[in-house]
C-alpha positions as CSV (number, residue, x, y, z in Angstrom):
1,X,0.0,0.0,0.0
2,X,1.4,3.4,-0.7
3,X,1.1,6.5,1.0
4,X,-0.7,9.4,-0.6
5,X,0.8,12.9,-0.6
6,X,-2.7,14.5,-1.1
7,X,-1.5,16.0,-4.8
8,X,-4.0,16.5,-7.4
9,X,-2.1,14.6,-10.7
10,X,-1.8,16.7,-13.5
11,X,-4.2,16.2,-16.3
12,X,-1.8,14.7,-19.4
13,X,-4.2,15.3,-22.0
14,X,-6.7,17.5,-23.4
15,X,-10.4,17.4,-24.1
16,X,-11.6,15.1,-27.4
17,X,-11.6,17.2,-30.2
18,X,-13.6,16.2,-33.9
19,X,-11.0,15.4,-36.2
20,X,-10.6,17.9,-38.6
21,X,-10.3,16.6,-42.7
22,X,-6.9,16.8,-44.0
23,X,-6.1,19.4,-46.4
24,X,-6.4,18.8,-50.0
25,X,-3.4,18.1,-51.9
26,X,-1.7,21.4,-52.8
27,X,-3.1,23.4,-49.9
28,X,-1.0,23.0,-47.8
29,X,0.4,26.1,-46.2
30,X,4.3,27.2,-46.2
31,X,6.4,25.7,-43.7
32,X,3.5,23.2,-42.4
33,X,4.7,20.2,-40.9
34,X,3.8,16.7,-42.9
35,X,1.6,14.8,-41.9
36,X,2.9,12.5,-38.7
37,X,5.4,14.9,-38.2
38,X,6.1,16.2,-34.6
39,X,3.8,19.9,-34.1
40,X,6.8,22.4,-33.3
41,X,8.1,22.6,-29.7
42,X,6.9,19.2,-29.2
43,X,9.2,16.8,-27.4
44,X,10.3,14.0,-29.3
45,X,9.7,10.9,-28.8
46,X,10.9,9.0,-25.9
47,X,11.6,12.3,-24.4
48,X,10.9,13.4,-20.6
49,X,7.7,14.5,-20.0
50,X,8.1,18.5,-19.1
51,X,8.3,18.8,-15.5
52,X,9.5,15.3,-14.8
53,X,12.6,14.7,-13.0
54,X,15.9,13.7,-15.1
55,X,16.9,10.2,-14.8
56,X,19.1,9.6,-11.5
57,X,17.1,12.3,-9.9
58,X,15.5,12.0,-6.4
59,X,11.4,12.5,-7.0
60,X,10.2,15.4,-4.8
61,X,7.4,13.5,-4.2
62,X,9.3,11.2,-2.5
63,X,9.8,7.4,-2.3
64,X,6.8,5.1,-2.6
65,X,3.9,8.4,-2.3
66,X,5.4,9.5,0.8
67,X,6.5,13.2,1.0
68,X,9.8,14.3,2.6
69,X,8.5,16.1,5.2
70,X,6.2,13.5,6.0
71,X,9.0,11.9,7.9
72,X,9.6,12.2,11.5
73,X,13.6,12.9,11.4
74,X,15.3,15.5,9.6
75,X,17.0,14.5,5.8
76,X,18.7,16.7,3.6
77,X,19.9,15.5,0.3
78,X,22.6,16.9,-1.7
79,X,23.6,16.1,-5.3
80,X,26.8,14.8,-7.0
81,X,27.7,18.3,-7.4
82,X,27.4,18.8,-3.2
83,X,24.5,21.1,-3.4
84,X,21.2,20.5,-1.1
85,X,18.2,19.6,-3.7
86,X,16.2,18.2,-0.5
87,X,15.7,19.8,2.7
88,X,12.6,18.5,4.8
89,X,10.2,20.7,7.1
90,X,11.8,18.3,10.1
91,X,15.5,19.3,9.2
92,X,14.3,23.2,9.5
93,X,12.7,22.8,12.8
94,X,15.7,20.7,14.2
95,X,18.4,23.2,12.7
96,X,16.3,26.5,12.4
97,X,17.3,27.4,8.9
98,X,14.2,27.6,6.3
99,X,13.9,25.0,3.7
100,X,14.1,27.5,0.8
101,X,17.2,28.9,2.2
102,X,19.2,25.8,2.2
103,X,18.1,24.9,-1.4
104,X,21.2,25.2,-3.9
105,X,23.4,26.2,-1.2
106,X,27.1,23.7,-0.3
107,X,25.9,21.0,1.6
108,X,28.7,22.7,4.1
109,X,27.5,26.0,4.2
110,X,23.6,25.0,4.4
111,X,24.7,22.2,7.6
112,X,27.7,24.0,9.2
113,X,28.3,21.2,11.4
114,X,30.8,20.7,14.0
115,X,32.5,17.6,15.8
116,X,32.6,18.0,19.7
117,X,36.7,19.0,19.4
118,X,35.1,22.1,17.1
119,X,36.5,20.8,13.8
120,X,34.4,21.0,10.6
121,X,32.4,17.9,10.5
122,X,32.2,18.6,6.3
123,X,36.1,18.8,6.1
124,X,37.0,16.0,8.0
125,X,34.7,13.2,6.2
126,X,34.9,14.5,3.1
127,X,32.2,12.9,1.5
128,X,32.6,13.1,-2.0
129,X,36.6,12.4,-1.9
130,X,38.8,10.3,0.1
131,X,38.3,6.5,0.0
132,X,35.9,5.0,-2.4
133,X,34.4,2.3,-0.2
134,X,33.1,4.3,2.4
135,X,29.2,3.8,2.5
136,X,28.5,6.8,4.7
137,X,29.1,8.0,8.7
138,X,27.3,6.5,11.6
139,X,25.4,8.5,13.9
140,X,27.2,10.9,16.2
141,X,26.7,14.5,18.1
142,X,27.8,17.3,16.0
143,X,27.3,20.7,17.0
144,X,25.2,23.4,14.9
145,X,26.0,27.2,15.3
146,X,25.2,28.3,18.2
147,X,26.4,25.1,20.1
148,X,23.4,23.0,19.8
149,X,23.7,19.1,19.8
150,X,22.1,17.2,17.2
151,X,22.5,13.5,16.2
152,X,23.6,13.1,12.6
153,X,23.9,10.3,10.7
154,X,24.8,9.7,6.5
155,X,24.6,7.6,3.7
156,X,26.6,7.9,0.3
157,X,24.8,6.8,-3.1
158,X,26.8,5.6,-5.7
159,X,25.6,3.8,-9.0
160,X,28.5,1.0,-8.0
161,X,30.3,0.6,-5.4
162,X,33.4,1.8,-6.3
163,X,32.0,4.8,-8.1
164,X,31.8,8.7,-7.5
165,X,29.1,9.9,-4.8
166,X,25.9,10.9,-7.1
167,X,24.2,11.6,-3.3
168,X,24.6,12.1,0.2
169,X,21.9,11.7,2.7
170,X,21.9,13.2,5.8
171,X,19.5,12.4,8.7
172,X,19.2,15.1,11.5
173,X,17.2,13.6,14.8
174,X,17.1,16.1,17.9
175,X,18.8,15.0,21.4
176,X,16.0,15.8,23.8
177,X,15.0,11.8,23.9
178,X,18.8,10.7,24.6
179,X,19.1,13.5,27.2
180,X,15.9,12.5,29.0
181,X,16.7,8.6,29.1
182,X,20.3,9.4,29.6
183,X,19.1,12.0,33.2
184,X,16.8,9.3,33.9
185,X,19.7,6.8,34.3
186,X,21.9,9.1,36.1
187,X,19.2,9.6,38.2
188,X,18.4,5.8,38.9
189,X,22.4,5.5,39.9
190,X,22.3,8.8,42.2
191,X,19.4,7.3,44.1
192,X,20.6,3.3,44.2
193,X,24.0,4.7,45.4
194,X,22.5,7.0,48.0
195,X,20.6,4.5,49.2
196,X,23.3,1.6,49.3
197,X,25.7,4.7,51.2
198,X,23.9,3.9,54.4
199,X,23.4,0.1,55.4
200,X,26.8,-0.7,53.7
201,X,28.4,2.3,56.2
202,X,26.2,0.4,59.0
203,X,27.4,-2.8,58.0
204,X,31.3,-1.7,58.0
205,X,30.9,0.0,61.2
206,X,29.7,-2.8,63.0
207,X,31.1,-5.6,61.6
208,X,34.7,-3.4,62.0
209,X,33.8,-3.1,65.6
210,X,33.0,-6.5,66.6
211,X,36.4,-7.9,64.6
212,X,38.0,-5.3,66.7
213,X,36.4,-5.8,69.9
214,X,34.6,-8.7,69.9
215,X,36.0,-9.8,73.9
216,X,34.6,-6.6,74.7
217,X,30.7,-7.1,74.4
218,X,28.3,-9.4,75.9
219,X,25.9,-11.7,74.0
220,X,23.5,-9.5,73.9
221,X,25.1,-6.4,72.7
222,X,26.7,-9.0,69.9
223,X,23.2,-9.6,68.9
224,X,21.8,-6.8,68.2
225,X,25.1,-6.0,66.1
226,X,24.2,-8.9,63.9
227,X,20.6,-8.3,63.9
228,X,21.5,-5.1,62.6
229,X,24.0,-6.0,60.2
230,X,21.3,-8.5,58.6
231,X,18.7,-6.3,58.1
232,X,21.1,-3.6,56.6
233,X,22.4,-6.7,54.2
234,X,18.9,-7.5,53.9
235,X,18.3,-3.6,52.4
236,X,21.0,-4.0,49.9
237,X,19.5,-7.5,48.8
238,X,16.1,-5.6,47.8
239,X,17.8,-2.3,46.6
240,X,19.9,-4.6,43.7
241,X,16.9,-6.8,42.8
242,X,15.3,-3.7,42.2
243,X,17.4,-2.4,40.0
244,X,18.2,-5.5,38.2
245,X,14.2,-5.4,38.0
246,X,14.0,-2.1,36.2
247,X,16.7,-3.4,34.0
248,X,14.7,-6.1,32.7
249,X,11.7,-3.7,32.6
250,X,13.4,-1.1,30.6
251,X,15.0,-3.8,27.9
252,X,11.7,-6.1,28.1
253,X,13.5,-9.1,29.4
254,X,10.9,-9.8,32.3
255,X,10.6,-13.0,32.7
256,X,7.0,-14.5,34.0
257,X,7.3,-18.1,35.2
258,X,3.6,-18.7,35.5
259,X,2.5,-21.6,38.0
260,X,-1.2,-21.8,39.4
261,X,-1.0,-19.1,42.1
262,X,-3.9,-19.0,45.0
263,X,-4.1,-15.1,45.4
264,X,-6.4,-15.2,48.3
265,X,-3.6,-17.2,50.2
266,X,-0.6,-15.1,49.1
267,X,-3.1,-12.2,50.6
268,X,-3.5,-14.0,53.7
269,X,0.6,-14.1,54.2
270,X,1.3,-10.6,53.6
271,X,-1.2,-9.5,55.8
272,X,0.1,-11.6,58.7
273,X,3.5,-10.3,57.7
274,X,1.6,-6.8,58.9
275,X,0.2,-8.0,61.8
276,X,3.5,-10.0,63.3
277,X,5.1,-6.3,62.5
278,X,3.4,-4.9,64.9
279,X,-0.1,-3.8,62.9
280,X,-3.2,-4.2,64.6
281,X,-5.3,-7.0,62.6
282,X,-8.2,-5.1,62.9
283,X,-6.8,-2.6,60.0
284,X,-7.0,-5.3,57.6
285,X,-10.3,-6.1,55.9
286,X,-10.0,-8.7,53.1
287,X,-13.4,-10.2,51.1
288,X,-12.8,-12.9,48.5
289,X,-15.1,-12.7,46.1
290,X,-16.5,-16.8,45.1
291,X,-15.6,-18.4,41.8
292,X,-12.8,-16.9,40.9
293,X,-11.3,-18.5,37.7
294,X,-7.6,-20.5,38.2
295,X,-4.6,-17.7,38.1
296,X,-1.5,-19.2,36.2
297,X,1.2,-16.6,37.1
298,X,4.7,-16.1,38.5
299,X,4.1,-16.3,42.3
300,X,7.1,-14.5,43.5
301,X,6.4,-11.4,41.0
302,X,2.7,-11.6,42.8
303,X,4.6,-11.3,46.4
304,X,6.2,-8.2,45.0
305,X,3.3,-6.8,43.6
306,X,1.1,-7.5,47.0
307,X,4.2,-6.5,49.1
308,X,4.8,-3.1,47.4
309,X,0.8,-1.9,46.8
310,X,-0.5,-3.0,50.9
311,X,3.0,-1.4,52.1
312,X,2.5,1.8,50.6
313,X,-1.0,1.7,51.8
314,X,0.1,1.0,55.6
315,X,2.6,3.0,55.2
316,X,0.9,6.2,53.2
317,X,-2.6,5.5,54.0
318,X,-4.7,5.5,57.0
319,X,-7.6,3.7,58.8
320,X,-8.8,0.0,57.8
321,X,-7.2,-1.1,54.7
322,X,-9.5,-3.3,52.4
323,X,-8.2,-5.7,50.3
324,X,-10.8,-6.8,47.9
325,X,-10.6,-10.1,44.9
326,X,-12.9,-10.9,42.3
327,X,-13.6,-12.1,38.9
328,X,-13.2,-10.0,36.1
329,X,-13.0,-9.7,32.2
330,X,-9.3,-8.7,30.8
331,X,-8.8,-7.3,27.2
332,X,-10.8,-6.7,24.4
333,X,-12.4,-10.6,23.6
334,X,-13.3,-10.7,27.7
335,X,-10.7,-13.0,28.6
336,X,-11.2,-14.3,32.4
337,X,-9.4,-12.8,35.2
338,X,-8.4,-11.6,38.9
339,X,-9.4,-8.5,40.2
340,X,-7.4,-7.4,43.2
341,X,-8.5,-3.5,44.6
342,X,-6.2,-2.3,47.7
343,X,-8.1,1.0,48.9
344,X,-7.2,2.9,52.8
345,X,-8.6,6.1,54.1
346,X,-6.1,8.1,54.2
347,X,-5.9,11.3,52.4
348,X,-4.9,9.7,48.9
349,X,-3.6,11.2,45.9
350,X,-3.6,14.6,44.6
351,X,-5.6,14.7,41.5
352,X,-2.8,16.1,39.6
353,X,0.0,13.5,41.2
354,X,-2.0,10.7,40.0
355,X,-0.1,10.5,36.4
356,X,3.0,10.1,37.9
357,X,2.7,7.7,40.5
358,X,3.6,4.6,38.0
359,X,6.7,6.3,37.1
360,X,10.1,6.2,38.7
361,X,10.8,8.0,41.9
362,X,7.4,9.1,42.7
363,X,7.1,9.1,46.5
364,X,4.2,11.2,47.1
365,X,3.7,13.7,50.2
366,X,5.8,11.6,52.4
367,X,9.7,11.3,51.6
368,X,11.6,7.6,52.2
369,X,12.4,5.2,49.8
370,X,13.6,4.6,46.4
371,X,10.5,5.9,44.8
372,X,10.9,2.9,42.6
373,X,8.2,0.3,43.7
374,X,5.2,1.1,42.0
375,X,7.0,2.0,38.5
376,X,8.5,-2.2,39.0
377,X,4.7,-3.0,40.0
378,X,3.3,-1.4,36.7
379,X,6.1,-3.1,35.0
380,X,5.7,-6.9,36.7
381,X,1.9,-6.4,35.9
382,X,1.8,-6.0,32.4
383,X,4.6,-8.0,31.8
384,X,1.8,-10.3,33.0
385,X,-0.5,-8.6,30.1
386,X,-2.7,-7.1,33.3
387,X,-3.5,-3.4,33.7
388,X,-3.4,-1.7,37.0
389,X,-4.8,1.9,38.0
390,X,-4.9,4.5,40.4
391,X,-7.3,6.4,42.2
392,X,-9.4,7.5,44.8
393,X,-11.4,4.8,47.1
394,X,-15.0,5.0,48.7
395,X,-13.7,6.4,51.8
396,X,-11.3,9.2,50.3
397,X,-7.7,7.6,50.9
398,X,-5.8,6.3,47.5
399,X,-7.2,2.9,45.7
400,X,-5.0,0.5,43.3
401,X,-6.5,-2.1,41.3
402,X,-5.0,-4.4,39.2
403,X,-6.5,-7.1,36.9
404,X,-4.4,-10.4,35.5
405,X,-5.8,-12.5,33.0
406,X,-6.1,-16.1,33.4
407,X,-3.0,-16.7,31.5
408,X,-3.3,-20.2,31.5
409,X,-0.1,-21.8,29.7
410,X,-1.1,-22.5,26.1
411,X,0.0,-26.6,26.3
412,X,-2.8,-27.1,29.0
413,X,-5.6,-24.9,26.6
């Protein structure tokens, strides 16, 4: 299927005519053509339509119907003789020159590029000289005037691979994208490392101290040493199996080892988890909902799911947390599935926070943590092919519902 550029054709004949008689012999006028003789200014035959473009020429409509500046990136094209016959609405916006400007100008002069060391980018590749296997450049920043980064890529056309350069394509693509994944990750390593800095100085100092000293404390005091150093090595366990998490997230290599999972019992444990922590077990109201299909899913990805969504809701929310299961219908054909709804009465989330709670190092009104939980619980959950939401419960405080489909393995369907 091909791609219309919404240009009316151009009609390539006139309107029927009746066919005159032909003159009588000896009428004819001076200097009229014979008959079947081309009419005067007509192209001959085999010739070029007027107004098509010479053979080895790039179509300005484009390859296959689709317009240049239909494309999302920047491309400027410049002919064997170096000069720019296409410059796309994209490559003005990225570089801020206007595409009737850069027309017939050097390929140098209308991209005055510059590497990072501020040596002419045009000068040093040399595109149309040097070796004659060189296909083109692979992407790198360049600078335009001004100092502003752009990611440029090219190609060289030749009509056989040894031959001279009868093009060079350029593709222009803006750096916002790399410089928001590449602050995200610096980000991620700030906050992983800030949060590492303090159990592995607790774990030094103590362990230092009882190597040092260890005839020097009772069995107590040793204790509670060790206690201490397990839960801080216990904090770096979870800190690095979150981020090897949001690895897998980020590259989608989550893997789901589905087994028949009993949700209502996995519920059961993390709520006593609560309760031998110290939570009174009247905050905790769970209703099971009756015939709920079989769950095939990976039940330690479910513990981390449960463990993230009631902790936030203990630890953020307020009042009697109510933990709700029942059946559903997942996707678009009503596929069977669990529907788990954790709801508190808190205060809940601000109407205009609620975007962002999925995404990484949202911690809402209260500071603490990694702010990475419920990005890896949106992740875990769809890699599942579930949805989960946000919002506000009955009772005011903040409500999370996520629904998993079935997802029973295809060899037992």
């Amino acid at each position: 299927m091909t791609v219309g550029t919404g240009r009316p054709a151009q009609a390539r004949s006139a309107a029927p005519r009746a066919a005159e008689p032909p003159p009588a012999p000896g009428t004819e006028e001076p200097g009229a053509p014979e008959p079947g003789a081309p009419e005067p200014g007509a192209p001959e035959p085999g010739a070029p339509e007027p107004g098509s473009p010479e053979p080895g020429a790039a179509d300005p409509a484009g390859f296959a119907g689709i317009h240049p500046d239909d494309l999302p990136d920047g491309l400027v094209v410049a002919d064997a003789t170096g000069r720019v016959v296409t410059f796309n609405a994209a490559a003005s916006r990225i570089t801020a020159v206007p595409g009737a400007k850069a027309l017939g100008l050097p390929l140098d002069q209308a991209l005055p590029l510059e590497d990072l060391k501020g040596r002419r980018w045009w000068a040093l590749t040399d595109p149309y000289g040097g070796l004659a296997t060189r296909r083109g450049q692979p992407e790198r920043n360049l600078l335009l005037p001004g100092g502003r980064e752009v990611l440029v890529s090219a190609r060289y056309v030749r009509e056989h691979p040894t031959g001279p350069v009868r093009r060079v394509v350029v593709c222009l693509r803006g750096t916002e994208a790399r410089r928001r994944t590449e602050r995200s990750h610096a980000e991620l390593i700030a906050t992983v490392a800030h949060e590492l800095r303090s159990p592995l100085t607790s774990v030094k100092g103590f362990t230092a101290t009882l190597l040092g000293k260890w005839e020097r404390f009772n069995d107590e005091q040793k204790r509670l040493m060790l206690e201490t150093v397990d839960a801080d090595a216990g904090r770096i366990k979870r800190l690095i199996a979150e981020l090897l998490d949001i690895s897998r997230i980020d590259s989608g290599r989550l893997e789901v080892r589905r087994q028949p999972v009993d949700i209502a019992a996995a519920i059961g444990r993390h709520v006593q988890v609560h309760t031998t922590g110290g939570q009174s077990p009247d905050r905790f109201f769970v209703r099971i909902r009756p015939e709920l299909p079989p769950l095939w899913a990976d039940p330690d990805k479910i513990d981390q799911i449960l463990g993230n969504i009631l902790e936030n809701a203990v630890r953020h929310g307020e009042g009697t947390v109510t933990i709700e299961v029942a059946p559903a219908k997942t996707g678009d054909d009503g596929e069977e599935g669990t529907e788990v709804t954790v709801s508190d009465e808190g205060p809940g989330i601000p109407e205009e926070s609620m975007s962002r709670v999925f995404t990484r190092f949202w911690r809402g009104s209260k500071r603490g943590g990694t702010g990475l939980g419920l990005y890896i619980v949106k992740g875990v959950v769809e890699a599942h092919g579930g949805t989960i939401t946000v919002g506000r419960g009955p009772r005011g405080g903040a409500e999370f519902r996520f629904i998993l489909p079935v997802g029973t393995p295809a060899h037992l369907l």
